[in-house]
C-alpha positions as CSV (number, residue, x, y, z in Angstrom):
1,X,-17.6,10.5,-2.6
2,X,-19.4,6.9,-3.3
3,X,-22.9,6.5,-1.2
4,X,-22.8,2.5,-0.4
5,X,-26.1,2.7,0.6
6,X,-28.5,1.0,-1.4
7,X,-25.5,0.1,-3.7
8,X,-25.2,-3.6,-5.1
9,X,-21.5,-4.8,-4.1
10,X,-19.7,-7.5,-6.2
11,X,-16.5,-8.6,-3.3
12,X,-14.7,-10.9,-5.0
13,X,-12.3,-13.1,-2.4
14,X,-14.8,-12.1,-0.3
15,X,-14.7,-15.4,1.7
16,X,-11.1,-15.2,2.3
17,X,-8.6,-13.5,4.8
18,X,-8.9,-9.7,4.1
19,X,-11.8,-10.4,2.1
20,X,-14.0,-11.7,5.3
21,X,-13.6,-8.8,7.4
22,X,-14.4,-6.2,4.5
23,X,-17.7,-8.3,4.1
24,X,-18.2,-7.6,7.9
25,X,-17.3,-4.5,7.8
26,X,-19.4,-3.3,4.6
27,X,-23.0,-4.2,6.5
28,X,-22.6,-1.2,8.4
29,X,-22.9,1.4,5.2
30,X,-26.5,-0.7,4.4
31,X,-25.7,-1.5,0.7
32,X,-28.6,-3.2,-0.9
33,X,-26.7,-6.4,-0.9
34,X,-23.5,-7.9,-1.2
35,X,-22.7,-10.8,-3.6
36,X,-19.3,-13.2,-3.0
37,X,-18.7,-15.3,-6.0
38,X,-17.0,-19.0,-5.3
39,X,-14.5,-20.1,-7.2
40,X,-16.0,-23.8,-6.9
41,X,-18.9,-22.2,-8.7
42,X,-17.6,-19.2,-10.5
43,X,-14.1,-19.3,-11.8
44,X,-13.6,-15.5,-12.5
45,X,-10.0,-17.0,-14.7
46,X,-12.5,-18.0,-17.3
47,X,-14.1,-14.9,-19.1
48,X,-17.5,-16.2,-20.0
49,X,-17.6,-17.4,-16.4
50,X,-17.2,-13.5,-15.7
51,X,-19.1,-12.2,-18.1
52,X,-22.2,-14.2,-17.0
53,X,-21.6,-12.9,-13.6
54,X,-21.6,-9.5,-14.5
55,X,-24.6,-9.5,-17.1
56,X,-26.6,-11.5,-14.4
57,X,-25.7,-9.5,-11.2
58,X,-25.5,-6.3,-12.6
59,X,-23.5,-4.6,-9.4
60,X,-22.5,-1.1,-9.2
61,X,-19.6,-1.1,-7.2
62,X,-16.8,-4.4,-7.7
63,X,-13.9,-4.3,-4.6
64,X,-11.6,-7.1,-6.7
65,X,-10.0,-8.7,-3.3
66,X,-9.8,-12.6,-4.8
67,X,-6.0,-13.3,-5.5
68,X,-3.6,-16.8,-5.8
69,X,-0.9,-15.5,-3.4
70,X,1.2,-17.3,-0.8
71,X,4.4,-17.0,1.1
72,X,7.7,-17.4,-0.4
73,X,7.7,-21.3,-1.2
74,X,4.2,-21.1,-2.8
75,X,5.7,-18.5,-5.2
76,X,8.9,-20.1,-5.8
77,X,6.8,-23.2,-6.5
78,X,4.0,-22.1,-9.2
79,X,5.3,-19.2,-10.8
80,X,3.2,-19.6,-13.8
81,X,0.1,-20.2,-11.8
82,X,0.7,-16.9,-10.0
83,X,0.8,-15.5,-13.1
84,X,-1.7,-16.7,-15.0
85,X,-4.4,-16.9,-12.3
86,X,-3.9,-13.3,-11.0
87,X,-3.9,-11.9,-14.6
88,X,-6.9,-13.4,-15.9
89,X,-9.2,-12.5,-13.1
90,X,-8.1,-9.0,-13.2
91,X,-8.0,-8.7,-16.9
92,X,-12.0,-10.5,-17.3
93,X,-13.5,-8.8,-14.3
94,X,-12.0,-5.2,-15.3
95,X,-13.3,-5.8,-18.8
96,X,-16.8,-6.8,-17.8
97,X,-17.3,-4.3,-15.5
98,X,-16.5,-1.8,-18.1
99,X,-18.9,-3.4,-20.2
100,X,-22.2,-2.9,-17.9
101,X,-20.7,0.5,-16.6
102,X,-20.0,0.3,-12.7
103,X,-19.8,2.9,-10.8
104,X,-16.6,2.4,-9.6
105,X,-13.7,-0.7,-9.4
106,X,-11.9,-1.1,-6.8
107,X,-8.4,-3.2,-7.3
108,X,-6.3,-4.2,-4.5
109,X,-3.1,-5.0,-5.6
110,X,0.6,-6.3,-3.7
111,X,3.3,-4.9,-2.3
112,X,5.2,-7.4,-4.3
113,X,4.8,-5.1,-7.1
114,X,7.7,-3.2,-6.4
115,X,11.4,-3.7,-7.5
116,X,13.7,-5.6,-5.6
117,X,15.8,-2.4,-4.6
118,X,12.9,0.2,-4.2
119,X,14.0,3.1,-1.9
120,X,12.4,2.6,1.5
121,X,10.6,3.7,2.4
122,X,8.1,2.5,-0.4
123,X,6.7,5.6,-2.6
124,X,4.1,4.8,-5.3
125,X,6.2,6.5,-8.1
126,X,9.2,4.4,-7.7
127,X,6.6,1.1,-8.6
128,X,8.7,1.2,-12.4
129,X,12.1,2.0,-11.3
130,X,13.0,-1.9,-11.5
131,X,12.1,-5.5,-11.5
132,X,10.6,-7.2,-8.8
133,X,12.2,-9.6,-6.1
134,X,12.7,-12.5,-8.0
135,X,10.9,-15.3,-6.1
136,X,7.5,-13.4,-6.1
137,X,7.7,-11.5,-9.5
138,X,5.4,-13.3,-11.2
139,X,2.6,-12.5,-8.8
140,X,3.8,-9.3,-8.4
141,X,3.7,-8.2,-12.2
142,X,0.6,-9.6,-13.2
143,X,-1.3,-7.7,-10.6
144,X,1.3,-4.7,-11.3
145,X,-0.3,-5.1,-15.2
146,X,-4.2,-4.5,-13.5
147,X,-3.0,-1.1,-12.5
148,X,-2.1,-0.2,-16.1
149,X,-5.7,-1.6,-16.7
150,X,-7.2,0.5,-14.5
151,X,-5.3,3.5,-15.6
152,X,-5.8,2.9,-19.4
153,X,-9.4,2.1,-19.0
154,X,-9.7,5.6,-17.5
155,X,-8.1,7.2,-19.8
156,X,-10.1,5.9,-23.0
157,X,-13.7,5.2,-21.0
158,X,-13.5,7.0,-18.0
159,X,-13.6,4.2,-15.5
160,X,-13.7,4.9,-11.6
161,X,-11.4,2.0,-11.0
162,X,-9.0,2.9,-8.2
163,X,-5.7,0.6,-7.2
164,X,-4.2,-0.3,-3.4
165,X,-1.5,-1.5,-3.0
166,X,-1.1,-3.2,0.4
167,X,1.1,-4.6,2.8
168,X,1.9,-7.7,4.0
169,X,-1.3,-8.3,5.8
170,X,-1.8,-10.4,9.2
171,X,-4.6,-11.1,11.7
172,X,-7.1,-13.6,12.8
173,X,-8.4,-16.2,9.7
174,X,-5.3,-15.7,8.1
175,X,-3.8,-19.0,6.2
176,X,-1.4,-21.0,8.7
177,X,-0.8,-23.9,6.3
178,X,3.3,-24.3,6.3
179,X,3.2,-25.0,2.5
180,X,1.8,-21.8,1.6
181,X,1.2,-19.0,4.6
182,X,3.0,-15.8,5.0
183,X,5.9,-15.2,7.4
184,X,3.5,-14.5,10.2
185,X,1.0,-17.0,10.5
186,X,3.8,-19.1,9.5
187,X,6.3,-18.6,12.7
188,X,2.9,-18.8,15.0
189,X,2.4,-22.4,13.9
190,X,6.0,-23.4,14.2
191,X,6.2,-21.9,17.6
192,X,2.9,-22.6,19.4
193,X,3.3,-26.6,17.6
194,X,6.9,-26.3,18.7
195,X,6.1,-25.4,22.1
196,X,3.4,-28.4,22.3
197,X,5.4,-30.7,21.7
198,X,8.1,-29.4,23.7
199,X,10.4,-29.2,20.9
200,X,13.6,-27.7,21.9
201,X,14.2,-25.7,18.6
202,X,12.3,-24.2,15.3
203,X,13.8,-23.6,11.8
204,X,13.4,-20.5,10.3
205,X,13.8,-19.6,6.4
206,X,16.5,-16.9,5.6
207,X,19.0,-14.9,7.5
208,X,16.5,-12.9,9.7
209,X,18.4,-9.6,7.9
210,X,15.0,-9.1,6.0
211,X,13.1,-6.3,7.3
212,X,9.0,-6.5,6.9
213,X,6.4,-4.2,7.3
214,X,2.9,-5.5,8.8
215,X,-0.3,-4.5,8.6
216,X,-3.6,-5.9,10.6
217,X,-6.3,-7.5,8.9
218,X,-9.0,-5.2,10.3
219,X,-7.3,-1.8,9.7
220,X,-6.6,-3.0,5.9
221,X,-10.3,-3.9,5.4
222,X,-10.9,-0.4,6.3
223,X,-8.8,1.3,4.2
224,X,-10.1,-0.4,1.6
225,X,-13.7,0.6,2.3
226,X,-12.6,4.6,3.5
227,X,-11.0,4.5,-0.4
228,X,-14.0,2.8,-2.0
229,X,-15.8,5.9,-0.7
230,X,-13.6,8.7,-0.7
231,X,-11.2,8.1,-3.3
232,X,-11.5,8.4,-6.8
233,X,-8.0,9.4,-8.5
234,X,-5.9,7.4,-11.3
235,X,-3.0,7.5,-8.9
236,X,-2.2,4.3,-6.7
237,X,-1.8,4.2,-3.2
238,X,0.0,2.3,-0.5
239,X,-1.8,0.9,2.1
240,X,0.5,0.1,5.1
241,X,1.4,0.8,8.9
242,X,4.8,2.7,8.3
243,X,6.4,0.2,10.6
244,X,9.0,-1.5,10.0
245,X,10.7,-4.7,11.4
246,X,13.8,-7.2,11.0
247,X,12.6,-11.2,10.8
248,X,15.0,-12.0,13.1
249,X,13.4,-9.5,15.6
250,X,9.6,-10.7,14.2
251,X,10.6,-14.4,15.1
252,X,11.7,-13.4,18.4
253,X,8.8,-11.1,20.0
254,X,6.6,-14.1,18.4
255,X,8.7,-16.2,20.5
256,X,8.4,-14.0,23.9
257,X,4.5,-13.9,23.2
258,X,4.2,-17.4,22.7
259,X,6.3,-18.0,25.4
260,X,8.6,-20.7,23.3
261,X,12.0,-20.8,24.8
262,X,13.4,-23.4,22.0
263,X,16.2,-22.3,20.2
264,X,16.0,-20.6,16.8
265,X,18.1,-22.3,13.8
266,X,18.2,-19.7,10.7
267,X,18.3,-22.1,7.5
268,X,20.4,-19.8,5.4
269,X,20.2,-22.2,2.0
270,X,16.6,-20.5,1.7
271,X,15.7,-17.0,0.3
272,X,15.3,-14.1,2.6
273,X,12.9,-12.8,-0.2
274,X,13.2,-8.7,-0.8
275,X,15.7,-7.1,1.3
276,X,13.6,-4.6,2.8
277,X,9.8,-3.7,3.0
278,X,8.1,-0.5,4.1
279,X,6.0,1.9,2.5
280,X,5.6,5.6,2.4
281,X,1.6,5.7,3.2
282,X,1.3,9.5,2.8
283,X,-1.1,9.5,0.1
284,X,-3.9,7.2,1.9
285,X,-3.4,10.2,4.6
286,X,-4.1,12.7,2.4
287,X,-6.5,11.1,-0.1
288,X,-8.8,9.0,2.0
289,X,-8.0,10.2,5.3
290,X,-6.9,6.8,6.5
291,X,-4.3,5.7,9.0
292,X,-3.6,2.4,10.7
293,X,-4.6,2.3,14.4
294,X,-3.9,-1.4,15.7
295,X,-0.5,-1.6,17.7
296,X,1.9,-4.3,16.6
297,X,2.1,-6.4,20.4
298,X,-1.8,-6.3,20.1
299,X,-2.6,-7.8,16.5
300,X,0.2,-10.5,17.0
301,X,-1.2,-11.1,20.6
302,X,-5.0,-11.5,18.9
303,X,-3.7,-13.7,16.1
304,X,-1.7,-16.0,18.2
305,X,-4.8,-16.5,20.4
306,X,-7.6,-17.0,17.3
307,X,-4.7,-19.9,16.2
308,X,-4.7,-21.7,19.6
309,X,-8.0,-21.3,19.8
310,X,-8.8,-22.8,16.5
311,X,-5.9,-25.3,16.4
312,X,-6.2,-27.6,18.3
């Protein structure tokens, strides 16, 4: 078990999506403070950018939330940055926090990990048993490397660092820019814009034959801090709903909620991505006692309001 009370918290991505309701979340265990790093003024790809950080700040715990990551098209699009980007801040921040001896690491890590064909659902020892889905590989591997980091660096120093591996996350805050959202956020704009502008259609990427699993913001950040305290094993750990849902049907309940009665034209000469998604999440049961509680209807129906709201 890790006390957070008291405790000095590095969150890195801690202004972002996921990474904003962790910060929220966190005040309630009283840590002693809680430091978010900018990437305007602390680019954790550079190490003596991290290593500065570290020697100055001197946390005990560091939950590693700060990714490059986008949909589909953003993947397809900067494969090397993906790569490079996600790597580096992994590989310098694991390093340095070795280096001044934290307590524990916490890595959270992509569902995009997994190969192409995995088994569904999803079980954590089937993360080797093949290459990933080609568009988001990139991404996927180099975070796929931290957990080898992690693990290694337990084995030879005896690190704490532990590694989630979530689902596709959605909620309220989330990214809704078309050139690089998720599928979510994504179909919300394209529907409540459609529906504006009384647009009698939408494009969709894909077939719809995809299936997805989803998982709300709020019950990731959660999981996240329930592992940061109770977890402590090499092993890593899936961090999902155990739902599971076609695009086609996605697009079509967003539609219903929404209220968009447009048509829906599937442009087929774009990538459906990975066949299928959803994870075993047995082992966040059993190790941290965590389980998602946030209905599907619900978190779409609270997204789809934040974006009105907010988009005007």
């Amino acid at each position: 078990m890790t006390d957070l009370k008291k405790k000095k918290i590095l969150l890195t991505g801690g202004a972002g999506f996921l990474g904003s309701f962790v910060y929220e979340k966190l005040q309630n265990y009283r840590p002693s403070d809680i430091f978010i790093p900018r990437s305007k003024n602390c680019d954790l790809r550079i190490e003596a950018v991290v290593h500065k950080l570290m020697q100055d700040y001197k946390p005990d715990i560091v939950l590693h939330l700060a990714a490059n990551v986008g949909g589909i098209g953003a993947n397809r699009a900067n494969p090397g940055r993906f790569f490079y980007d996600n790597l580096a801040m992994g590989l310098h921040l694991i390093e340095e926090a070795r280096k001044i001896g934290v307590e524990k690491f916490v890595n959270v890590g992509t569902i995009c990990a997994y190969p192409k064909f995995t088994p569904v659902p999803f079980k954590e020892e089937h993360l080797w048993d093949g290459y990933p889905e080609e568009t988001n590989a990139p991404y996927g591997i180099a975070k796929k490397a931290l957990l080898v980091q992690c693990q290694s660096y337990r084995q030879q120093y005896g690190m704490n660092a532990i590694y989630l591996l979530p689902v596709n996350l959605y909620g309220p805050r989330d990214n809704f820019d078309l050139e690089s959202s998720h599928v979510i956020p994504a179909l919300i704009r394209k529907c409540v814009e459609a529906k504006r502008a009384q647009l009698d259609k939408i494009v969709v990427w894909g077939t719809g034959n995809a299936t997805r699993e989803f998982l709300y913001v709020e019950d990731c950040a959660e999981a996240i801090i329930q592992a940061t305290i109770k977890y402590d094993g090499a092993e890593p750990v899936n961090v999902g709903s155990g739902m599971e849902i076609s695009i086609k049907n996605l697009v079509q309940l967003i539609c219903n909620l929404i209220d968009f009665k447009g048509k829906i034209e599937w442009d087929t000469t774009k990538p459906d991505g990975q066949p299928r998604r959803c994870l075993d999440i047995s082992r966040a049961i059993e190790y941290f006692g965590w389980k998602a509680t946030t209905d599907f209807r619900d978190g779409l129906k609270k997204t789809i309001q934040w974006f009105e709201e907010n988009f005007k």
